[in-house]
C-alpha positions in Angstrom: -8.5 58.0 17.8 -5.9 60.2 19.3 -5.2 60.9 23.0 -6.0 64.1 24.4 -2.6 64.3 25.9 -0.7 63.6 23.1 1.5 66.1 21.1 3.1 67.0 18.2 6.8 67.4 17.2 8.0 69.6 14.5 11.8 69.6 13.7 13.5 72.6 11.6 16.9 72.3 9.9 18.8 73.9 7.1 18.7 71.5 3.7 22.6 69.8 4.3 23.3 68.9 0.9 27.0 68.6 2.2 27.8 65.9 5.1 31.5 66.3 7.1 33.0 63.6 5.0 31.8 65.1 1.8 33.0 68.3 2.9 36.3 66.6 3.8 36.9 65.0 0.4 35.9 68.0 -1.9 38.5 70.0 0.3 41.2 67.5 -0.1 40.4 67.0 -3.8 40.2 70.6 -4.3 43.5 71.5 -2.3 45.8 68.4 -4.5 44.4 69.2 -7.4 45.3 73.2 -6.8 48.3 72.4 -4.9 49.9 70.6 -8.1 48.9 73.3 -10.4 50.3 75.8 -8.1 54.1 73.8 -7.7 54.0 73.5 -11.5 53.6 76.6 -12.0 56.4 77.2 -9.5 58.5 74.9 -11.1 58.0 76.9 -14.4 59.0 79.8 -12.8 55.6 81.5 -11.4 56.8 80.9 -8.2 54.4 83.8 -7.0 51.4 81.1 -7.4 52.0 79.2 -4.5 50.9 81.7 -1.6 47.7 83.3 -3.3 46.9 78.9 -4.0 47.6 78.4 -0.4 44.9 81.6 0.3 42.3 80.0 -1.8 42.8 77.1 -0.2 42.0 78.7 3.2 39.1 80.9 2.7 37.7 77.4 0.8 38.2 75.9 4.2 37.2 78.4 6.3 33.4 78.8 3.6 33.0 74.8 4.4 33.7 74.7 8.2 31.0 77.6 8.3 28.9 75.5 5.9 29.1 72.4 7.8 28.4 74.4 11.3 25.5 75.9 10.0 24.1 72.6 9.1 23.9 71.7 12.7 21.7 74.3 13.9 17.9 73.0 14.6 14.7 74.1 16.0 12.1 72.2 17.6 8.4 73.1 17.9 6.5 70.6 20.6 2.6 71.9 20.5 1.3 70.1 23.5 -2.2 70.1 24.7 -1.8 73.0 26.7 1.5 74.4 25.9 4.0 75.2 22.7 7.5 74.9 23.4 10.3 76.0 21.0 13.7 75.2 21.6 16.8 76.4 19.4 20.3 74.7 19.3 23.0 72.9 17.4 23.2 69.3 17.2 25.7 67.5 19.9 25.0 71.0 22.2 21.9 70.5 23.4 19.1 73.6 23.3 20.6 76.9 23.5 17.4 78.8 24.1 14.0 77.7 24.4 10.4 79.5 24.6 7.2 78.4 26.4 4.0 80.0 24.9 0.6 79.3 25.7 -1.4 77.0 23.3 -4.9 78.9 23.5 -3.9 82.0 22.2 -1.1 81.1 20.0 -1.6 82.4 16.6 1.0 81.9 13.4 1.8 84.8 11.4 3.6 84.9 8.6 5.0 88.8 7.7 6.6 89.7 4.7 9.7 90.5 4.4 11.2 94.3 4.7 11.3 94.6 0.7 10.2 92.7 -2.0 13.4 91.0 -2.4 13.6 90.5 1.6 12.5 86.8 3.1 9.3 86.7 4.9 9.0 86.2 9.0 7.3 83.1 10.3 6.0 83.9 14.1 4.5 82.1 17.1 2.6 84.8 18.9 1.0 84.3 22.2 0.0 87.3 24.5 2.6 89.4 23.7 5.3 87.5 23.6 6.2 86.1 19.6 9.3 84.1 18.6 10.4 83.9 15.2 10.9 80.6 13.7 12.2 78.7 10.1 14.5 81.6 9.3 16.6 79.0 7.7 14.4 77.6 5.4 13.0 78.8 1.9 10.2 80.8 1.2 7.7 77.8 0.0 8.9 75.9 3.0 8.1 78.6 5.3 4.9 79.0 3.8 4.2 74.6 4.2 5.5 75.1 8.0 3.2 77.9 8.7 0.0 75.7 7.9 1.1 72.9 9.0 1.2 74.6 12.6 -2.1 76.2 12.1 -3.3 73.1 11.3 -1.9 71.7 14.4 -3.0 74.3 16.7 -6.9 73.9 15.4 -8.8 71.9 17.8 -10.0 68.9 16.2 -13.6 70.0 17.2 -13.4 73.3 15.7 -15.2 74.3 11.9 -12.4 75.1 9.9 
């Protein structure tokens, strides 16, 4: 039997198919494999190669640094027995911002999106206050997330 006081923690993080050291070994395996096409090139004459090679290289490291950051960003949802929490932040900062709602009244909607093409808007909403959460997740997983937190704001007790 569960304890009355206990609660429930729900943690929300972009899918990182791409670790640091992965992300460090395509770039390097991209950049020699470029790099010696670009000097041979150069050494054929098509000297003109080497800056736009060195250009790819950077926007391809600038795209996985902003990859690899993005990766670090979380959410976490604590539903207590009298209280929902959600704090935002990356990992190794610490929260950034966090919410306090009220667990009585909290209600989870789920609005669709702008236009048919737009992604849908999962919401904590408690007396007038509402906080919008899993904006980095996919559509099916937004839609798991949302009853999974209705599920965990239903009293045990109550008919469902």
């Amino acid at each position: 039997m569960a304890s009355a006081d206990a609660e429930s923690r729900l943690v929300i993080g972009p899918n990182a198919s791409l670790s640091v050291r992965q992300a460090w070994w395509f770039m390097g395996a991209t950049s020699v494999l470029g790099l010696g096409i670009a000097i041979g090139m150069a050494g054929l004459g098509f000297w003109p190669v080497i800056p736009f090679a060195g250009l790819e290289l950077s926007a391809l490291g600038a795209a996985l640094y902003v990859s690899v950051r993005r990766n670090r960003y979380r959410e976490v949802v604590v539903i207590g027995p009298r209280r929902v929490y959600v704090e935002f932040g990356m990992l190794g900062r610490g929260v950034a911002s966090a919410v306090e709602l009220q667990r009585g009244p909290t209600r989870v909607l789920l609005e669709p999106g702008g236009n048919r093409n737009a992604p849908s808007r999962l919401l904590l909403s408690s007396g007038g206050q509402s906080v919008r959460i899993g904006t980095c997740l996919t559509e099916d997983e937004r839609r798991a997330l949302a009853t999974r937190i209705r599920q965990l704001l239903t009293p045990a007790w109550s008919p469902a």
